[in-house]
C-alpha positions in Angstrom: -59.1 20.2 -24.3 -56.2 17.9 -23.6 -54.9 17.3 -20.5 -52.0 18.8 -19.1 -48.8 16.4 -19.3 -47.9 15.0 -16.2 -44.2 15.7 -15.0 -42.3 13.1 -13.7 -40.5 14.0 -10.4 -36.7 12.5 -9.2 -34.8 12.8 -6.2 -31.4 13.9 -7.3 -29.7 11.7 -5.6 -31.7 8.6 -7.1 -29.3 9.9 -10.1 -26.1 9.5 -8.5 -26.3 5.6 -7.7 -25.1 3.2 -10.4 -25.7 -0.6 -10.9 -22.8 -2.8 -11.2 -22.3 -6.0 -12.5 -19.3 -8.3 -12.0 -18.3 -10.3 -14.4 -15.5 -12.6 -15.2 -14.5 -13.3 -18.8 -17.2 -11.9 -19.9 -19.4 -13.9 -17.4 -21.7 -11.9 -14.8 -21.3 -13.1 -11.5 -22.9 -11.0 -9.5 -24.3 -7.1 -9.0 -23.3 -4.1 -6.9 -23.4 -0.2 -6.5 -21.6 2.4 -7.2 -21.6 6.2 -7.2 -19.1 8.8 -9.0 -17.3 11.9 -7.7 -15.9 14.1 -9.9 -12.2 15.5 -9.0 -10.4 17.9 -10.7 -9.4 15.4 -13.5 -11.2 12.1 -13.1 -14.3 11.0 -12.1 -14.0 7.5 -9.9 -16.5 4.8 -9.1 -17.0 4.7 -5.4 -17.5 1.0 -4.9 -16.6 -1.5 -2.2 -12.9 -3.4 -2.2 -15.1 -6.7 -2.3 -17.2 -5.7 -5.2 -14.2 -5.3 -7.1 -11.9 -7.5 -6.2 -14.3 -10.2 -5.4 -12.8 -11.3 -2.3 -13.8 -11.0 1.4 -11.5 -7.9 2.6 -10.7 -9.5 5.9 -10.0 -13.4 5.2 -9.5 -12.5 1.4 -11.4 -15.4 0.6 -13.2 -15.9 -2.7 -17.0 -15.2 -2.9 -17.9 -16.2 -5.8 -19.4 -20.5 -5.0 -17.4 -21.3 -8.2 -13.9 -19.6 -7.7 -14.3 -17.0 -10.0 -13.2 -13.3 -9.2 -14.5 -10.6 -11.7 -11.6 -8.7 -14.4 -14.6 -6.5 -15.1 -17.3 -4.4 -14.3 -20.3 -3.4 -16.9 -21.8 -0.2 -15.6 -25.3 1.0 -16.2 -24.9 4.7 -16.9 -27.5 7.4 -17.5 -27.7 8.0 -21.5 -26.9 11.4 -22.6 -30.4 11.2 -24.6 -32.2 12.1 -22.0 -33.4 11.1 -18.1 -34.3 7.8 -17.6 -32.5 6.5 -20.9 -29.4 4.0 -20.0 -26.3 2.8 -21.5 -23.9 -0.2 -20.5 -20.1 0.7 -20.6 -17.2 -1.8 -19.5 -14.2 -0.7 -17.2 -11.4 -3.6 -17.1 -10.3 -3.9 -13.4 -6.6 -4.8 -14.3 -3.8 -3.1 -16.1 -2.2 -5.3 -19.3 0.7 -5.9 -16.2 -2.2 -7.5 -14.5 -2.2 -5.1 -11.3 -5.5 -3.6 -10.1 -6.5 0.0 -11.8 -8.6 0.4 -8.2 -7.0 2.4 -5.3 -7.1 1.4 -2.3 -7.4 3.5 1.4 -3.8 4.0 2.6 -4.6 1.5 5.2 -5.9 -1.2 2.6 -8.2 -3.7 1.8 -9.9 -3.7 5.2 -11.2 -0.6 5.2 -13.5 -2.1 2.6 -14.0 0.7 -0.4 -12.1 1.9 -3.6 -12.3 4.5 -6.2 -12.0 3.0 -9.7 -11.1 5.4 -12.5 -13.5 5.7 -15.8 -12.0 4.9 -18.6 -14.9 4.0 -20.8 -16.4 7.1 -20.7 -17.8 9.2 -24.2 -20.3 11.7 -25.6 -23.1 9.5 -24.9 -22.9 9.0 -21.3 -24.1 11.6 -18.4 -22.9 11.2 -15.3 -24.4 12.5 -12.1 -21.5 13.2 -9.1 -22.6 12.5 -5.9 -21.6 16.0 -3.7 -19.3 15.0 -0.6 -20.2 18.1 0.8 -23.3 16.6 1.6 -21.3 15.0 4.6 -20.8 18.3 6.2 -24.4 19.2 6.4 -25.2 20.6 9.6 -27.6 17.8 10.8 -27.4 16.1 14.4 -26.8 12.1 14.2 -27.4 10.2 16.2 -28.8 6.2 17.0 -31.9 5.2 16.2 -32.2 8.0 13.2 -33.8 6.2 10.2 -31.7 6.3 7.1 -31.3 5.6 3.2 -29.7 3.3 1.6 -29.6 3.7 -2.0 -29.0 0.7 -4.3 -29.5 -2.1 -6.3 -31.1 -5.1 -3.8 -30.6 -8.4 -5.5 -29.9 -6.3 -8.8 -33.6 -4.7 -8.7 -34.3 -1.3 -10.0 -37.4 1.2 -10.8 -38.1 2.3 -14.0 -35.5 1.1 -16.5 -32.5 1.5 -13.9 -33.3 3.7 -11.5 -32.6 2.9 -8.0 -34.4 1.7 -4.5 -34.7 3.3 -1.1 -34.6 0.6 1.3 -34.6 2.4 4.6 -33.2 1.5 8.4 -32.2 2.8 11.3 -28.7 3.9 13.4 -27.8 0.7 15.2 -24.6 2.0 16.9 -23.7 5.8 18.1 -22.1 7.0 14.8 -19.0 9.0 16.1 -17.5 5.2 17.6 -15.8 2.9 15.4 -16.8 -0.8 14.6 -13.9 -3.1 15.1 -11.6 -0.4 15.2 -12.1 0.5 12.2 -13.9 4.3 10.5 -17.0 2.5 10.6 -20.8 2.2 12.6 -23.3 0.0 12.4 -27.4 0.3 10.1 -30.4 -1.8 11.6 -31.8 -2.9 8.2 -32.5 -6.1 6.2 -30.2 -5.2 3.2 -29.4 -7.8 0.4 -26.8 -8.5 -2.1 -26.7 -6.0 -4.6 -26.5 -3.2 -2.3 -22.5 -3.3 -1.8 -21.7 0.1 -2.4 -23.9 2.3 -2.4 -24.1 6.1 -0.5 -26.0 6.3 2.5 -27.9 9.6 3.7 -30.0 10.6 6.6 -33.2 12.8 4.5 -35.2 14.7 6.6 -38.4 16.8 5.2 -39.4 19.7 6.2 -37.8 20.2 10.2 -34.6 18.5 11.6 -32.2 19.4 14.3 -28.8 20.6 14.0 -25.3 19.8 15.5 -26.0 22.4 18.3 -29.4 21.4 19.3 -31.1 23.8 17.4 -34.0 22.7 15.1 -34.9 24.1 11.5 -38.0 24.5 9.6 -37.9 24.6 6.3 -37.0 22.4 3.2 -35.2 19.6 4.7 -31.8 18.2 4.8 -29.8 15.9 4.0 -26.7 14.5 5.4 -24.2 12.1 3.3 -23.3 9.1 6.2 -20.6 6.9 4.0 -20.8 3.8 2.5 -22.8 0.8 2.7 -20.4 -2.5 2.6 -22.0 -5.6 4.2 -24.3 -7.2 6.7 -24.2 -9.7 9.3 -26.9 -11.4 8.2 -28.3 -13.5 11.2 -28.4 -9.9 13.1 -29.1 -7.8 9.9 -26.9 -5.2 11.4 -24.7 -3.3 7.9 -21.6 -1.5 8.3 -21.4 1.7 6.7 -17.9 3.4 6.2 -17.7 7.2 7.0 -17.1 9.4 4.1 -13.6 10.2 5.3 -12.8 6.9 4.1 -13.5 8.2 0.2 -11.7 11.3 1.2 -9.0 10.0 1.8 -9.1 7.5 -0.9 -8.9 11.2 -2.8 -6.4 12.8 -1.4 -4.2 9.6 -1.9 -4.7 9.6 -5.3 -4.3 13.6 -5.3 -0.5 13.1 -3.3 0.4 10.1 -5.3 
């Protein structure tokens, strides 16, 4: 008698996060993460300004040791095949006029994430949308609360290209803004690679909601923003709300 075959469980949202790789002139110089949300006509990488542009948002410095800033980014996509099957696709970050195909938040490069348009996209790739709705999820947040953040550290994946959970915690209350800006502050020791990628509070089974009442059940799940950088002596990240991306959207929707 043969034994039954074992089936392979994944987290829906291990789907949604993409590795990234920078390169210039067809030289990689560096990884990232992305996720895509679907509008009505376009699906868009989710990324950060830095990733793309390669560039610190603030001093717009060049990151890269040896001057080079990328003019493309080869994304590792799910395969239309089937799950767990992966195909590499280029998107060219520059127009032939040699401005940027990324759009920026209406107030620019310091709010540190874009949406870059697919382009290179065919029969033979599946993409996963990450939902934004998750953001509204009726779950209280507040510090200290561990969270997910789902990407690529130092370009590492599980199982051909599927993502890691590295987990921290709230490091600043959520609702206040980091240097002025849509932002709050992770607790974790992130690494290069993870630029980009969503951030959710999971619970399992109870959690408490926005008016103090608690739920037992399935779980939750709460969409926080996106993961851009660390101070790395205090391994504190920023994360950017998920207004940022909406309005990223609705910029591109009034435009």
């Amino acid at each position: 008698m043969s034994s039954p075959q074992r089936v392979i469980e994944v987290d829906p949202l291990s789907a949604c996060s993409l590795r990234v790789e920078m390169s210039a002139t067809s030289n990689r110089i560096g990884s990232a993460t992305g996720f895509v949300v679907q509008t009505a006509d376009q699906p868009y990488l989710i990324t950060n300004w830095h990733v793309v542009s390669g560039r610190h948002p603030n001093t717009n410095e060049v990151l890269d040791k040896s001057g080079r800033v990328p003019d493309e980014l080869r994304i590792i996509h799910h395969s239309s095949g089937r799950l767990g099957s992966w195909t590499i696709r280029q998107e060219a970050l520059f127009h032939t006029d040699g401005t940027p195909r990324w759009i920026e938040h209406p107030r620019g490069q310091t709010l540190d994430v874009v949406a870059l348009p697919l382009q290179s996209l065919d029969t033979n790739v599946t993409i996963h949308p990450f939902d934004l709705s998750l953001a509204d999820a009726d779950v209280m947040v507040r510090p200290a609360m561990p969270v997910s953040i789902i990407g690529y550290p130092l370009g590492l994946s599980t199982g051909g290209g599927w993502p890691i959970w590295k987990t921290g915690h709230i490091a600043s209350d959520p609702d206040l803004d980091y240097g002025g800006r849509p932002a709050f502050l992770i607790d974790a020791t992130t690494r290069g690679g993870m630029s980009g990628s969503p951030v959710v509070l999971r619970f399992y089974g109870a959690y408490q909601s926005n008016d103090g009442s608690f739920n037992v059940g399935r779980g939750a799940t709460r969409f926080l923003g996106v993961y851009s950088s660390q101070e790395v002596a205090a391994e504190i990240g920023c994360v950017w709300r998920p207004n940022v991306v909406t309005e990223i959207l609705q910029r591109i929707r009034t435009s």
